[in-house]
C-alpha positions, 0 to 999 in steps of 0.5 A, a space after each residue: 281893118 286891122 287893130 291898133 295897140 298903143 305901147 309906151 315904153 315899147 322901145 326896149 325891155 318888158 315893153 319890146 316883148 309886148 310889142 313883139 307878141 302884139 305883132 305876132 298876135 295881128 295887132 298894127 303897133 304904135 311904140 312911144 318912147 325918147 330913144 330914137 334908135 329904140 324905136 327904129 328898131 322896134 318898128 322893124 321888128 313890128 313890121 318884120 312880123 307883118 304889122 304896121 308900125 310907127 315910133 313916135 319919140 315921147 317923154 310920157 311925164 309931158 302929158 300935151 306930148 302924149 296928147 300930140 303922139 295920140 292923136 298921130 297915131 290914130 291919124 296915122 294908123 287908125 283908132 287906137 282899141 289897145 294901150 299899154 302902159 309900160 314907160 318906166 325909169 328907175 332909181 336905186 339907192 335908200 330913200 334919204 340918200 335919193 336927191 329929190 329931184 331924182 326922187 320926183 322925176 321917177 314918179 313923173 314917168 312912173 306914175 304920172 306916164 300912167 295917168 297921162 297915157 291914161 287920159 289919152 287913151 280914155 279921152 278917144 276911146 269913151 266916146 266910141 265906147 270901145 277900147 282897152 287899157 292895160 296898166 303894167 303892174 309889178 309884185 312891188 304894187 302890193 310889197 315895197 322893198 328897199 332902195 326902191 321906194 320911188 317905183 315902188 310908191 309909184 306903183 301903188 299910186 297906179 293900183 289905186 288910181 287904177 281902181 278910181 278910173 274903173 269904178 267910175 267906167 262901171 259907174 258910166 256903164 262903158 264898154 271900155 276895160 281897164 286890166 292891171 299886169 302885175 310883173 314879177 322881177 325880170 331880166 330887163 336892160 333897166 338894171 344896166 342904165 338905172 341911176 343907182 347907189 348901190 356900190 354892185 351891179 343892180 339886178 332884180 329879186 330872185 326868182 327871176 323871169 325873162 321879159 317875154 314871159 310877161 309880154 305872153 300874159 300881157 298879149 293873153 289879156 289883150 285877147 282876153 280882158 280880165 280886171 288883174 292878172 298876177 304873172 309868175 308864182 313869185 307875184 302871187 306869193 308876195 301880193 299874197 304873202 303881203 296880205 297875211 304876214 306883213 310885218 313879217 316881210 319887212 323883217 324879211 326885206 330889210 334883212 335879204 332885199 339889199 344884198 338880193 338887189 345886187 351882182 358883185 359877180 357882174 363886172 359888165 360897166 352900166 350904160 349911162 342912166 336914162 333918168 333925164 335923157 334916153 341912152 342912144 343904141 337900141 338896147 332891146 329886151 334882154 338884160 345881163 341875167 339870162 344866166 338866172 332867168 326862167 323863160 317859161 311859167 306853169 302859171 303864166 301857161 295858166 293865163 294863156 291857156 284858161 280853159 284848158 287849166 280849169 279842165 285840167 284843175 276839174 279833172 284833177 280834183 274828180 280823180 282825187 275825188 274818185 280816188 278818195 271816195 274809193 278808199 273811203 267805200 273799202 273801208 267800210 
């Protein structure tokens, strides 16, 4: 029987990557998105790859919704072993100036989408004592920068929201895993139809990486489970940076991250924002930056090949050894 992934979001962005390499990978695929055409396409692209599809339309911020969808998908293709929690909308602009119910509509789908899929997921896959849930993390879990607090904070909510939910399956002794993905900055359609401030194109932070970059280490941890990931050298730096020089990143931020969060050069209109309603089209995976954005990561290579990094890091380390301890022996 073949295995079932569930993946929110999935019509377009980092999340129609995800369901592209889950389908190249053997996995039947459900995508719960509001975009009709969205998911139509998605489910083609699934089924080209030789996998079952549905698309099920779904505001995740609607936790019965998620239940209902839930409960089609494994009707329909069988029990769900994966989820992917990917969903997301985004606001740009300084958090005074945000209409508040802007402002709360981005942690429903955000934070609230993660806690709902969540639910759904554990709720069917404990009692069988089988299943995975991965959480699509960012950098900006560890490091808020401005004019984005909203997916920011919500981002943090899920880390640690997140770390409850695991400690209490530990506590339980379950087989079922919770892995976090954090993204660096990619170039998505979401900097196309965010409901911005801004008075230039939106973009993401430099360095900049093409969403299949982070849908090849998604696809690594669904094979191989793994509490969290930090995808592209950008992340690493800034969950790293963030814990040892803090106060210094805010200086930093607050004197780059407007100006490094906006495309004067970029004279392309925006689609209308899908704050409150999806944008019709199927939009796929790419945004307007590929000009910018790197399609491969050494790290990111790292995840997906462990084994053969840790051989590659053990050898390097004897022969820097060897080559020490010869110098040393000459010496003397």
């Amino acid at each position: 029987m073949s295995r079932v992934a569930v993946v929110t979001g999935g019509s377009a962005g980092l999340g129609r990557a995800v369901i592209r390499e889950l389908a190249a990978g053997g996995w039947d695929v459900a995508i719960l998105a509001r975009g009709e055409d969205g998911l139509a396409g998605a489910v083609a692209d699934v089924e080209a790859l030789g996998q079952r599809a549905i698309g099920v339309s779904t505001d995740v911020s609607d936790r019965e919704a998620v239940e209902r969808a839930a409960d089609r998908v494994e009707s329909e293709l069988g029990p769900i072993e994966l989820w992917v929690n990917g969903a997301m909308v985004g606001v740009f602009g300084e958090f005074l100036s945000t209409d508040p119910a802007d402002f709360e509509r981005a942690t429903q789908v955000n934070y609230f989408g993660f806690v709902n899929g969540t639910r759904a997921a554990l709720s069917r896959m404990v009692p069988r004592n089988n299943g995975h849930v991965i959480q699509v993390g960012s950098a900006l879990a560890h490091r808020g920068i401005p004019l984005q607090a909203a997916y920011c904070a919500a981002k943090h909510a899920v880390q640690g929201f997140t770390e409850s939910v695991t400690t209490e399956l530990i506590h339980n002794g379950s087989a079922v895993k919770i892995s976090t993905v954090d993204m660096p900055a990619l170039n998505t359609i979401q900097f196309n139809w965010v409901k911005s401030q801004l008075p230039h194109h939106p973009m993401p932070v430099a360095p900049i990486f093409e969403p299949e970059v982070g849908a090849r280490a998604i696809a690594a941890v669904a094979e191989k489970p793994r509490r969290r990931t930090w995808v592209g050298e950008p992340t690493v730096a800034t969950v790293l940076g963030n814990r040892f020089g803090a106060g210094f990143l805010d200086w930093f931020m607050a004197k780059t991250a407007y100006d490094g969060q906006q495309a004067p050069e970029k004279s392309e209109p925006m689609l209308p924002n899908n704050l409150y309603a999806p944008v019709a089209g199927d939009h796929g995976s790419t945004g307007i930056f590929s000009d910018q954005a790197h399609s491969v990561s050494p790290q990111v290579w790292a995840i997906r090949n462990r084994g053969l990094a840790w051989g590659i890091g053990a050898a390097t380390v004897a022969t820097l050894g060897a080559a020490v301890a010869s110098v040393v022996t000459k010496r003397r």
